[in-house]
Residue, then its C-alpha position, 0 to 999 in steps of 0.5 A: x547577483x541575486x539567486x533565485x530562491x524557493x519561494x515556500x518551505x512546501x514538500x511534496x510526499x507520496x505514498x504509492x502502491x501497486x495500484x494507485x499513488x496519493x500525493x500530498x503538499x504540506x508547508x510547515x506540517x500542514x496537508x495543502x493539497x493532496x493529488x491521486x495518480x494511478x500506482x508508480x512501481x519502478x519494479x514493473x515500469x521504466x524511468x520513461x514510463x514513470x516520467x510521462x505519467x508523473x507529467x501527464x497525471x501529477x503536474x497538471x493537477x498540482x495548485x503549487x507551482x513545482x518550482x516552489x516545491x523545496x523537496x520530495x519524499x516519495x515512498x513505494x512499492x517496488x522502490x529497493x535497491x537499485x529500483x530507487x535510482x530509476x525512481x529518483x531520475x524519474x522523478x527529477x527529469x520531470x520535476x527539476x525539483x533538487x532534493x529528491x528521496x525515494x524509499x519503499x512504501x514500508x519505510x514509509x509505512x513505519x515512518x507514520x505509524x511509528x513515527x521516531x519509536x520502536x514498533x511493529x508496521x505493517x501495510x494491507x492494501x493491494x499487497x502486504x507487509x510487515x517490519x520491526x521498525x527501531x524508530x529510526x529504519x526498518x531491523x527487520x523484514x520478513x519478505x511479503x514474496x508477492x501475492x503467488x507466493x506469500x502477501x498473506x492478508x492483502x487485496x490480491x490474497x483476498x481475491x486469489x482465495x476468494x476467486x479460488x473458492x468459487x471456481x473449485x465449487x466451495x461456495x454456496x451456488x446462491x453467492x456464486x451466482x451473485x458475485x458472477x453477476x455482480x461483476x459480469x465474469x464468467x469462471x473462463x475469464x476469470x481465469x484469463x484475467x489471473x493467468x494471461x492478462x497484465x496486472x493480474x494482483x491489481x485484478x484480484x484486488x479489485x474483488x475484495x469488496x465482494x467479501x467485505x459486502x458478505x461478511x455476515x456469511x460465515x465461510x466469507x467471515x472465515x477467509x478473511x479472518x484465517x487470511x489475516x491469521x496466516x498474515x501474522x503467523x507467517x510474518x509478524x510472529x518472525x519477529x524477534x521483538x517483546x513488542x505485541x502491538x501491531x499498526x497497521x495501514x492500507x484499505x484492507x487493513x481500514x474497511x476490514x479493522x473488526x475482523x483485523x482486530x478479532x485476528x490479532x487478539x485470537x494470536x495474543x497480540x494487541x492492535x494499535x493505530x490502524x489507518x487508511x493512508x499513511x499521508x498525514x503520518x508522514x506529513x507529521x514526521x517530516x515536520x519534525 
């Protein structure tokens, strides 16, 4: 009797975050297709939730058939301990695809910066964080603690600091004004958004490109900069680690590079790859 057989060597990979996930089809190394969702974050979501929305946002979009998909490799936040089982199931009840592996977004992180050597990953997107990765797994991780308590240099921190500033009176009445208009908020509402409203990091994030369009002004210049100072004193400079190349990867690390650079190099550390997406990095090392 003949057995039905994967017709492709295609593997699907994501890297998803708090707010958003991309997915990419490779076969044999090379990016086919690659597919946004909104964020998948076990953490915050049940394995139904997570189902209906692959389902509904993932499948549809998809130009391969899921059944000539050999393999997944899904790497996210909130995907540790017993998180990664939620996930997986997830995943293979709405796929039926038989070799599933789920990580966190860290792993995944280090896997495309690093590929199979030692060195120092770090993400700046919604959140942060930070590892000494030996090429093989992550030796060491200083926890991010979310954006109330640590997640130093990230969206949400940009936009706490930011939002932070403006509503204790220490910005300029000029750029108050405008970001109060560009953004239709009042002080009241910003307030019920962070304290009351669901998703309250993804809120802040969302503010940050109001500092990297007033960069020039010098109190803005400077919140950005000291954030990604206390980013690598109070996480990267906890590790035990001759290394002093630093890689980076997330939209805040990438639209805010010169300043991310200036911020490594003031605390004796040299900047290596920064990047967007970690995508084509982990495409690269699955085809290893």
């Amino acid at each position: 009797m003949m057995t039905n057989q994967r017709k492709t060597d295609m593997i699907l990979i994501a890297d998803s975050g708090s707010t958003k996930t991309s997915w990419c089809v490779a076969d044999a190394g090379r990016a086919v297709q690659t597919v946004p969702t909104s964020g998948l974050n076990p953490y915050f979501q049940t394995e139904d939730d997570i189902r209906n929305r692959l389902i509904q946002e993932l499948l549809p979009q998809l130009e391969t058939d899921a059944n000539d998909i050999r393999a997944i490799h899904f790497y996210g936040a909130g995907c540790a301990f017993e998180k990664v089982a939620v996930m997986q199931k997830a995943i293979e009840t709405a796929t039926k695809v038989p070799v599933i592996e789920v990580n966190s977004d860290l792993l995944g992180a280090a896997r495309a910066l690093c590929g199979q050597q030692p060195g120092i990953a770090c993400i700046l997107g919604t959140g942060s964080n930070s590892c000494f990765y030996d090429g093989s797994q992550i030796a060491q991780n200083v926890s991010p603690l979310g954006f109330i308590l640590g997640d130093e240099g990230s969206g949400a921190a940009l936009g706490k600091l930011l939002v932070g500033d403006l509503l204790k009176g220490m910005m300029p009445n000029e750029l108050r004004d405008k970001f109060l208009t560009q953004y239709d908020l009042t002080p009241a509402q910003i307030i019920d958004r962070v304290y009351r409203q669901p998703f309250p990091n993804r809120f802040l994030a969302g503010l940050s490109p109001f500092l990297a369009e007033n960069i020039s002004e010098p109190m803005i210049h400077a919140l950005v900069l000291n954030s990604f100072k206390s980013f690598i004193t109070r996480n990267v400079m906890k590790y035990d680690t001759q290394t002093r190349i630093i890689h980076f990867t997330g939209s805040i690390a990438y639209y805010y590079k010169d300043i991310l650079m200036e911020a490594t190099a003031a605390l004796g550390f040299s900047t290596g790859k920064i990047v967007q997406s970690p995508l084509q990095g982990l495409v690269d090392f699955h085809a290893i």
